[in-house]
C-alpha positions in Angstrom: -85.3 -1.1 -78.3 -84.7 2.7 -79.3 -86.4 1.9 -82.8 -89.4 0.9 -80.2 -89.2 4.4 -79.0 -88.1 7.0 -81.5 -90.9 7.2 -84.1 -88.9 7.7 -88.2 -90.0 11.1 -88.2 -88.2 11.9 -85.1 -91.2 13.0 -83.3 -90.5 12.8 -79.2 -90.7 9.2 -77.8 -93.6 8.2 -75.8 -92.7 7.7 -72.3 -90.8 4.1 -71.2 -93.6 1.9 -69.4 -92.5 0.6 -66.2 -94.0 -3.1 -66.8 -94.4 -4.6 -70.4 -94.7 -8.2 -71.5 -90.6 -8.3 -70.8 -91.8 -6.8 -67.6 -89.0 -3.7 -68.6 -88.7 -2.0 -71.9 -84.9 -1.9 -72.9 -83.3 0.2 -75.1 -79.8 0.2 -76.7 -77.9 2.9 -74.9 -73.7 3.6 -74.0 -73.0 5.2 -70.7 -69.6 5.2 -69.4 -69.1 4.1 -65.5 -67.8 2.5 -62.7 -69.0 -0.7 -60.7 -67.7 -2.1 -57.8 -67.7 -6.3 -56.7 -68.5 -7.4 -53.7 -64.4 -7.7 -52.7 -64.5 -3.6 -53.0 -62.6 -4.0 -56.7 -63.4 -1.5 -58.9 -63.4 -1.6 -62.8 -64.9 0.9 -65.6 -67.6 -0.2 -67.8 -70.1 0.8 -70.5 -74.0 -0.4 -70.8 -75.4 -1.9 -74.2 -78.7 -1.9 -73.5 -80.5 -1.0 -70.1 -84.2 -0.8 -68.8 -85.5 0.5 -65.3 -85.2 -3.2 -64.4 -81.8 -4.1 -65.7 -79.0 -3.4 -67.3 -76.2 -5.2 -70.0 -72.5 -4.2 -69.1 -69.3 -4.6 -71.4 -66.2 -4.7 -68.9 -63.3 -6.4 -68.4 -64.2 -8.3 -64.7 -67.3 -10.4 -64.9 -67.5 -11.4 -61.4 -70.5 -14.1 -60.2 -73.8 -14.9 -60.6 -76.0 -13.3 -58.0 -73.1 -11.3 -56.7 -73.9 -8.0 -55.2 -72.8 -4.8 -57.3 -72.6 -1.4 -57.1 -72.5 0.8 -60.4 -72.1 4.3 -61.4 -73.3 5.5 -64.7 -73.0 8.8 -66.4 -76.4 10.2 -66.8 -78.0 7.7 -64.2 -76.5 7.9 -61.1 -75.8 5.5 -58.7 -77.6 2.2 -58.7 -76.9 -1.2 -57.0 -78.0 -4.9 -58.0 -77.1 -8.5 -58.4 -75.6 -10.2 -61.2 -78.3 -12.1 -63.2 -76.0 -13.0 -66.1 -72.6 -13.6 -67.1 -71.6 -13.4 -71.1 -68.4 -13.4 -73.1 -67.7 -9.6 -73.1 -69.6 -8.6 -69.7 -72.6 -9.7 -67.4 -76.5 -8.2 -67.2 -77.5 -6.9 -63.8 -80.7 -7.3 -62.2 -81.2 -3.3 -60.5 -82.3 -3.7 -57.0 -84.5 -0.6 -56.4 -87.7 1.5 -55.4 -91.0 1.9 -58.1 -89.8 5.7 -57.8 -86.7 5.0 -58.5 -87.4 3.0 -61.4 -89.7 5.4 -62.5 -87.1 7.7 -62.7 -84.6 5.4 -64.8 -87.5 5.3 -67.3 -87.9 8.8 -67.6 -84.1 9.5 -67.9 -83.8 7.0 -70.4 -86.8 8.2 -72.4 -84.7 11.2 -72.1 -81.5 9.8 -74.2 -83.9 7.7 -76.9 -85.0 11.7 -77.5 -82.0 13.1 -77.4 -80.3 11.2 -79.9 -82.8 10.9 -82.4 -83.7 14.3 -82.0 -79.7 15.6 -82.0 -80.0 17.7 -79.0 -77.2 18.2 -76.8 -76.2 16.7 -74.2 -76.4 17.5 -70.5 -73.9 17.5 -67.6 -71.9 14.0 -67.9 -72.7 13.0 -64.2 -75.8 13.6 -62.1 -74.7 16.1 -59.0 -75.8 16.8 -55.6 -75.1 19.0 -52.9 -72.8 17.7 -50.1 -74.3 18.2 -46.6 -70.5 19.6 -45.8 -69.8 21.8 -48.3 -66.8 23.4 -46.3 -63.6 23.0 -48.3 -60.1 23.6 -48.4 -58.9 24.3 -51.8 -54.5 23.9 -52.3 -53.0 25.4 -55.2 -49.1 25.6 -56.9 -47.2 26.9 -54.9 -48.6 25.7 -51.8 -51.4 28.4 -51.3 -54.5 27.1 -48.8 -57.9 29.2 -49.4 -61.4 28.0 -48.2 -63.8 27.7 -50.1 -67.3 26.2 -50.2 -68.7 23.5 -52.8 -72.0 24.1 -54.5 -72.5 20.6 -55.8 -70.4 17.8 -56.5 -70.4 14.9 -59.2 -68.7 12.2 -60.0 -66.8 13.8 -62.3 -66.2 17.4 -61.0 -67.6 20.2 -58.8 -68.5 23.4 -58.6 -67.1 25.8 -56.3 -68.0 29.1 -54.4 -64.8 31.1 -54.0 -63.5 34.8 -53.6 -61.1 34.2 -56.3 -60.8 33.2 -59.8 -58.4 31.0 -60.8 -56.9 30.7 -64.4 -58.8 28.0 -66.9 -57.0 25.2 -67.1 -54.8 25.4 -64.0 -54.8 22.6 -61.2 -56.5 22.4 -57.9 -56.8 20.4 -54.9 -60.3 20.3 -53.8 -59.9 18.9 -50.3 -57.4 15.8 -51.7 -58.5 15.6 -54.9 -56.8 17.1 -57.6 -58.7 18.6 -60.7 -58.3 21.1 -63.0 -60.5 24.4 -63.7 -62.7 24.4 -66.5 -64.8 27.0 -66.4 -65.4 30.2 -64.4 -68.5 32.1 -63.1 -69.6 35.2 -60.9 -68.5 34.5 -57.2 -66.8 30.9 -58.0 -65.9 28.3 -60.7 -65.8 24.3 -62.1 -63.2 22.0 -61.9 -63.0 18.8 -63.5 -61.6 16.0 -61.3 -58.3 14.5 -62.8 -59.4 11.0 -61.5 -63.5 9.9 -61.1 -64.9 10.0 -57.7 -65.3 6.1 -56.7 -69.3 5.0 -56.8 -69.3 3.8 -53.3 -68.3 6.8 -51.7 -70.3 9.4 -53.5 -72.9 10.5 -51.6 -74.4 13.5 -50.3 -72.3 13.0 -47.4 -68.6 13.3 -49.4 -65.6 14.9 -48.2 -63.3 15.3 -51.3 
């Protein structure tokens, strides 16, 4: 629980041990995301509580015990599991992954206990990596084709390396997906994707 973690006078959280007598620690925590069923159907979601075990989800599509899931969560990244329970307003997942992995959930979620109690603000809204093609066509109104090169990508956006800077707030094709430019920088800028990049196909090897 975050009261577990976050002492009264706000002092930083000790770290999220791996194994406890729940086996995971969990602590109350929303993140917007994605998952995907086994039938390739996707649906949005937000977590209730989650540990470097496991995870609670409020969504719409429950799907079935011990099905096979794919999620993507703001902050965490991209995880896979199995459904290990099914309740009124969602289902709990049981996270399939490495002790480095889940060593790294802990951390990230030791992380956001801090943050809040602490009131510091928050980071980038999706974790990003570097596509091994970064070559990019970028289409703007009007019909004009420029290439361009991506610096890293997320779920949510991506920034770009480009001779030109285009106005805030005017839209871009990235590849084939649209997004609009939110911020600038020497030698390039950020776009925010109008639509979220699917879970299943991001990965460092994504063409937009």
């Amino acid at each position: 629980m975050l009261e577990d973690l976050v002492r009264p006078e706000a002092k930083p959280a000790r770290g999220i041990r791996v194994t406890d007598k729940r086996r995971h620690q969990r602590v109350k925590v929303a993140l917007l995301g994605r998952y995907m069923l086994t039938d390739r159907r996707e649906f949005p979601c937000q977590t209730v509580d989650m540990s470097p075990g496991g995870v609670r989800l409020t969504c719409a599509e429950a799907g079935r015990i011990d099905e096979r899931v794919v999620l993507y969560l703001e902050q965490i990244g991209r995880l896979e599991g199995v459904i290990a329970r099914v309740v009124p307003e969602g289902f709990a997942v049981r996270l399939s992954s490495t002790s480095r992995k889940r060593e790294k959930i802990a951390s990230q979620l030791t992380w956001l206990a801090n943050r809040e109690s602490l009131g510091l603000p928050e980071g980038r809204t999706h974790e990003r990596l570097k596509p091994t093609v970064p070559g990019v066509t970028l289409r703007f109104d009007g019909g004009r084709e420029i290439p361009a090169l991506l610096i890293d990508v997320s779920m949510s956006g991506a920034a770009i390396k480009c001779g030109i800077a285009p106005a805030l707030g005017s839209i871009v094709v990235v590849g084939r997906t649209p997004g609009r430019v939110v911020r600038q920088f020497e030698g390039g800028f950020g776009v925010s994707f109008l639509l979220p990049i699917s879970a299943d196909l991001f990965h460092e090897g994504i063409r937009l």
